[in-house]
N, C-alpha and C positions, 0 to 999 in steps of 0.2 A: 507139764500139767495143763488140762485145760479146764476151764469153767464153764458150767453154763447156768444162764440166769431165769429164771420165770417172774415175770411181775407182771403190771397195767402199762399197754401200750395201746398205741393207735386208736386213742377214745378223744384226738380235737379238745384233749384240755392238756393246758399248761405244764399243770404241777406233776400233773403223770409222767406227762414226756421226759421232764426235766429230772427227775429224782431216776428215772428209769437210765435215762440216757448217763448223768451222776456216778453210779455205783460202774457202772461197764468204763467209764472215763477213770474212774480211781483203780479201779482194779490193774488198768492197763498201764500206770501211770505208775503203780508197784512192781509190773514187770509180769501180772500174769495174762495167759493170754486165755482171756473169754469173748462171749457172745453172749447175746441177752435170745432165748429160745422163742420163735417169735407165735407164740398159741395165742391166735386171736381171742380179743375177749368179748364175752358174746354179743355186746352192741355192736361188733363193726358188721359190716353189709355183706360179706365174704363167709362169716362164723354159721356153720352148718352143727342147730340145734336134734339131742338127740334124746332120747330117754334116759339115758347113764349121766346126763349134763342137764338132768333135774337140779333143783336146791336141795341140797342136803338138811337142809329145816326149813321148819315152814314159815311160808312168809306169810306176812298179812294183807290182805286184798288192798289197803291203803297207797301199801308200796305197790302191789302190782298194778294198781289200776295211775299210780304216778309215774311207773317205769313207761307203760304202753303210751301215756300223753308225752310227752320226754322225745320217746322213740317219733310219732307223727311231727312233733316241733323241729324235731332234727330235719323229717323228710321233705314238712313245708318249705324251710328254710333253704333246702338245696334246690327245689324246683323254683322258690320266686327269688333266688338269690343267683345264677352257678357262676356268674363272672367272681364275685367275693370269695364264695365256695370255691372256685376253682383255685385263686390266688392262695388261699390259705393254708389249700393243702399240700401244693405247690415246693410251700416255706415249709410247711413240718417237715415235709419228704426233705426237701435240701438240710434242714441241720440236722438230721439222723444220718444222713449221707455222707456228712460229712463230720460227725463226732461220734458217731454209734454203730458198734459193729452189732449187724442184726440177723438171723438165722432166715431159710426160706420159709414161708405163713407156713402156719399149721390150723389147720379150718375146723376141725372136730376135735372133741377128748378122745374119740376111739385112735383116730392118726396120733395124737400127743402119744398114749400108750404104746402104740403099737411102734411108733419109730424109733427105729434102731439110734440108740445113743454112746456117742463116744467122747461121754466129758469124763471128768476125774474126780470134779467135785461138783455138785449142785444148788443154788440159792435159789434159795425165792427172796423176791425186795422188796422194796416197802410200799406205799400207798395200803389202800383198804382191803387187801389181797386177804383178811379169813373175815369181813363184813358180814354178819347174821342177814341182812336186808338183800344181801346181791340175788340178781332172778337167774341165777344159772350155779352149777355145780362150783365152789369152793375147795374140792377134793385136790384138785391138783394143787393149789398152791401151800400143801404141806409137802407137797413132793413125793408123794404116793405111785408117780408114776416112772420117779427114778428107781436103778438098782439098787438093791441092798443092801450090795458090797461097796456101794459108791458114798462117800461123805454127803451127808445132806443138812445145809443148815439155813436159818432163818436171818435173815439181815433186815433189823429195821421195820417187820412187817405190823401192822397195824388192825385192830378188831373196826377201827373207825367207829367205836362206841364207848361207853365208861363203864357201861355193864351189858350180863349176858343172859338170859332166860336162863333160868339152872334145868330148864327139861331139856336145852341144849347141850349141859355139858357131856353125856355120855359119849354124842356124836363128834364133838370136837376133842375129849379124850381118845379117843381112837385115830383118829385122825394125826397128834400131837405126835404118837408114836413113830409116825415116820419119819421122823428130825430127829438128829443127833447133836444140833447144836442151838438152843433158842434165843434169838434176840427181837424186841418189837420196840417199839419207839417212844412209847407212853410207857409214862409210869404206875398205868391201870392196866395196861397192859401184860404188868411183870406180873403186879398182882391176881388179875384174872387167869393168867396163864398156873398161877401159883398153887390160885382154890382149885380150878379145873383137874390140875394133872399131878399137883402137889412135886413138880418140878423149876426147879429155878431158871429163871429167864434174865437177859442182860439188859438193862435200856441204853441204845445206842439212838444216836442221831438219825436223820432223817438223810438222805444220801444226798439233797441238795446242799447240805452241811457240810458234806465229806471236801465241797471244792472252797475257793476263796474268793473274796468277793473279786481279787482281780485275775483267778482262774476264768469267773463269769465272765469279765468285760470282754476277756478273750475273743470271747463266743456269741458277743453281743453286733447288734446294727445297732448304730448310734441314733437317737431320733432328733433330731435337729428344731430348738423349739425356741426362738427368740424373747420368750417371758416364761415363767416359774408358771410351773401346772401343779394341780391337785390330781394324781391318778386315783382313778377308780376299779376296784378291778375286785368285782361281786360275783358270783355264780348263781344268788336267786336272787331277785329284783327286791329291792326293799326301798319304799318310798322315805321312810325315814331316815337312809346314808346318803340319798338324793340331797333330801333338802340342807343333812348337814356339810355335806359340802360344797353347796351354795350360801350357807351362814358363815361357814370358811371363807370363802372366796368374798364374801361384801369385809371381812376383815381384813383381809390379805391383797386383797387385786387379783388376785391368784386364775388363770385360766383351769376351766376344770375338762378332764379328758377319761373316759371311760374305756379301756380293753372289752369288745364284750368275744363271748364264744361263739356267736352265730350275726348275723345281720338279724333277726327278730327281736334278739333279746337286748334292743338300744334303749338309751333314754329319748324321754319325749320332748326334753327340755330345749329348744333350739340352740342354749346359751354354753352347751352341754356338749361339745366333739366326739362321738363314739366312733372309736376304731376296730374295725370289723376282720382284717384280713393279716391281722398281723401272724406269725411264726413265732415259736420259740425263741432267737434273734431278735426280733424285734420287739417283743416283748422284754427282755432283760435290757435292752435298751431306754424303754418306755420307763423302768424302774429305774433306772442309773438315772435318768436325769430328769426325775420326780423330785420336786421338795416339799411333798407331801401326799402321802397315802391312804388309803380308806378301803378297806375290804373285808370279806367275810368269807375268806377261803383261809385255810390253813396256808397252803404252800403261798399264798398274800402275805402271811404274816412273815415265813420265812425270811422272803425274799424282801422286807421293809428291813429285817436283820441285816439281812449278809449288803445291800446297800445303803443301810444304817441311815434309813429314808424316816423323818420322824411318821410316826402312823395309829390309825386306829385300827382296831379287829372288834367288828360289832359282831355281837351273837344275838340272832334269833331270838325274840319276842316267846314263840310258839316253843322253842326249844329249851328243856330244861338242863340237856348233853350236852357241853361243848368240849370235854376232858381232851380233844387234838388241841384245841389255842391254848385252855388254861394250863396244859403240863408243859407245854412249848415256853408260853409267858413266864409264868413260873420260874420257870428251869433259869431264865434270864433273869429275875425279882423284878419283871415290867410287868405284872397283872393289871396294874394301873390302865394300861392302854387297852386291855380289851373291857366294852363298855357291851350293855343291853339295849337292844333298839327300845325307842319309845323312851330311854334316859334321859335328865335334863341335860342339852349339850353340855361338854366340856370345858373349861377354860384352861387358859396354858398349854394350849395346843400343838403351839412350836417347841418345846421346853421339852428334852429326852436328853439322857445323856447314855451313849452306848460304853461308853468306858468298861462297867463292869460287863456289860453282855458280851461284849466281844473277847474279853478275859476268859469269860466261862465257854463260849461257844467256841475258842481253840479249844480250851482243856478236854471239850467234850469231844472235838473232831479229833484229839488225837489218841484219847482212850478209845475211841469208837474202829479207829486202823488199826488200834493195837489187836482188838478183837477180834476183827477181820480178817486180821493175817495170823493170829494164834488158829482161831477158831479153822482156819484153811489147810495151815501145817502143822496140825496137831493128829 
């Protein structure tokens, strides 16, 4: 039996790579033999845009006119950066090389179709893979473009919203039909898929979940830091996890150090280390030997889990959605920890006890294999 995977790759962030990389590492680690199918996704520099790889609903000029600034920030960054640029990619390239079996590019949705496929069974994985907001075709990652006669199921995958325009459901009911076996990650998720298609869905873990925290270390470059740091590790710049974790650090002593995703997107703070060049590797390193975290990514909050880093998850000011942290927190009983920018700081900072999360986030990682391998050989 062979698998093959469709999900978010080669997009220069973290939590993609790693959840991507995740599900291809457990699967193999069960004994089956997959590859993650490698359909670039339309940001990378390679992805050849075509009229069939329109969005399948419409987006609102908001997102489109934030995707195209996004796209120039990236390209700034590679011309006044490429020695950082170069190292970086360097390191993604070396830990897919070396934990992830990957397919050769697929540059178009018409090639995705058109190539001949000789797997048994097909996934799509997790990250934001049916996203309303993405600026390119979502069709494939129902799996639309596998056989018929081939199993096609959903692991883990994610609307990355808590709700869905209802003039969009007709299009993602049609779409739903080419899954035979549904699973997404939230538990808005199950729901939405519920009203949508009046079909039941499973909530499974998130495939960074599927490994352990000392699967991760495995896989980690150790960052060598002679005093306790406050990591930071934010995906949109927010002045107010800045300053809290400089009111952290006059209480703590704590050096404060920032993961960012490009050299543009540093702080201004001189007091402030931004790390620009790191890999996957170094990054779960940067986590391991954090005693104390602050972000506003999801796979931030994950990863404060599985190295049971005590942490905050700030949500957005602007944003009313955060249903990826609160179902994740939730799921743990730590909703406590995820706080609103612009809140009076926190007190009790240090004070977490993972006892019960890590209790529940076995139970979850192992009902979530059991699913995996039902849902495979069934």
């Amino acid at each position: 039996m062979k698998i093959g995977i469709i999900t978010i790759l080669n997009v220069n962030n973290y939590g993609a790579e790693l959840q991507a990389s995740a599900l291809n590492i457990k699967l193999r680690d069960l004994g089956y033999d997959n590859e993650i199918i490698n359909y670039l996704y339309y940001k990378h520099k390679d992805y050849r845009p075509e009229k069939k790889s329109n969005p399948i609903v419409k987006i609102d000029i908001l997102t489109n006119v934030k995707g195209i600034v996004l796209k120039w920030i990236d390209k700034y960054n590679k011309l006044t950066h490429p020695q950082n640029t170069k190292i970086r990619k360097e390191r993604f390239d070396k830990f897919h090389k070396e934990n992830t079996n990957i397919s050769k590019p697929i540059r178009s949705i018409s090639e995705l179709y058109d190539n001949k496929k000789d797997y048994d069974v097909y996934i799509v994985g997790s990250d934001q893979v049916w996203n309303p907001n993405t600026r390119t075709s979502i069709e494939p990652y129902f799996l639309t473009f596998a056989p018929k006669d081939k199993k096609r199921i959903s692991f883990a995958s994610s609307f990355g919203v808590g709700s869905l325009n209802k003039d969009f459901y007709p299009t993602y009911k049609k779409c739903f039909e080419s899954l035979d076996v549904i699973s997404c990650r939230e538990s808005s998720g199950v729901k939405l898929i519920k009203e949508i298609t009046n079909r039941e869905a499973t909530q499974v873990v998130d495939p960074t979940l599927l490994l352990t925290k000392s699967e991760w270390e495995s896989k980690m470059v150790k960052y060598k830091s002679e005093e306790p740091y406050i990591l930071m590790y934010i995906l949109t710049y927010s002045p107010y996890i800045t300053n809290l974790a400089l009111e952290i650090q006059k209480q703590t002593g704590y050096k404060i150090i920032r993961v960012c995703f490009n050299s543009v997107n540093k702080e201004k703070d001189a007091s402030i280390l931004n790390i620009v060049d790191a890999g996957p590797s170094e990054f779960l390193g940067l986590y391991a030997g954090a005693s104390f975290v602050l972000t506003n990514s999801f796979h931030g909050s994950v990863f404060s889990l599985i190295f049971q880093k005590p942490f905050y998850t700030i949500a957005p000011a602007t944003k009313n959605n955060n249903a990826r942290q609160e179902n994740l927190l939730r799921m743990v009983n730590l909703e406590n920890r995820l706080i609103k920018e612009n809140s009076p700081y926190p007190e009790g900072f240090l004070d977490i006890d993972f006892a019960y999360a890590n209790k529940v986030l076995e139970e979850e990682r192992q009902k979530s294999i059991n699913f995996l391998v039902e849902a495979i050989n069934s």
